[in-house]
C-alpha positions in Angstrom: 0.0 0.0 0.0 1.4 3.4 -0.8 1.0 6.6 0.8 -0.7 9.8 -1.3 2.0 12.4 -1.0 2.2 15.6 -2.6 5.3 17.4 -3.7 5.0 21.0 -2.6 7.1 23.2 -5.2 7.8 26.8 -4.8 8.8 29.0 -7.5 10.8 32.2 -7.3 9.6 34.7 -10.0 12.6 37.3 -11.0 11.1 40.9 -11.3 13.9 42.2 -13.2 13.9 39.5 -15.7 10.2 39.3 -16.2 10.3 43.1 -16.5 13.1 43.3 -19.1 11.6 40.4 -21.1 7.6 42.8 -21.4 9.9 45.9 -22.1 11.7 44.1 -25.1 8.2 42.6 -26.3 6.7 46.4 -26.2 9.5 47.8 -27.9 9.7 44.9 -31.0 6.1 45.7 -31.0 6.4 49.2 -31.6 9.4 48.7 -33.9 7.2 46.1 -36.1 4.3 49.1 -36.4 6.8 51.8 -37.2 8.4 49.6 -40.0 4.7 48.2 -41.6 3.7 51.9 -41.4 7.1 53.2 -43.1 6.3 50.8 -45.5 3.0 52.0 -46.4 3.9 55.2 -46.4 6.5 54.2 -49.1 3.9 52.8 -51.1 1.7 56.0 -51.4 4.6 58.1 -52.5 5.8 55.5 -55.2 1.9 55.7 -56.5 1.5 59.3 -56.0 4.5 60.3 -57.5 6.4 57.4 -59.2 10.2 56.2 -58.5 11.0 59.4 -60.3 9.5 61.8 -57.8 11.2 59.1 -54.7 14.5 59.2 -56.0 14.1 62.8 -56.1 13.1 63.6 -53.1 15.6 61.2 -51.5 18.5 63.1 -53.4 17.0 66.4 -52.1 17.0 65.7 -48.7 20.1 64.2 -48.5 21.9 66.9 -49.8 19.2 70.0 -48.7 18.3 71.2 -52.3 
C-alpha cells in the first residue's frame, strides 16, 4: 500500500527578468508598427508620384536642395 504524497514546489519569479523580457516585447512591437507603417507610407509616394519623384526627393533631402 502506498501513501498519497504531494510534492509542494515553490517557484521564485525574477522581477527584473520578467520586467526586461515585457519591455523588449513592447518595444519589438512598436518597432514592427513603425516599420509596416514606413512601409505603407513608401507605397503611397511611389503611387503618387512614381520612383521618379522618390528618388528625387531622397536626393533632395540628402543633400538639402
Amino acid at each position: 500500500m502506498t501513501a498519497n504524497t504531494q510534492t509542494v514546489t515553490k517557484t521564485k519569479v525574477d522581477v527584473g527578468y520578467e520586467t526586461t523580457k515585457f519591455a523588449l516585447g513592447v518595444g519589438i512591437a512598436a518597432a514592427t508598427m513603425v516599420g509596416i507603417w514606413a512601409v505603407v507610407c513608401m507605397a503611397s509616394v511611389m503611387l503618387d508620384t512614381g520612383l521618379g519623384g522618390v528618388v528625387r526627393g531622397l536626393i533632395g533631402a540628402i543633400t538639402g536642395s
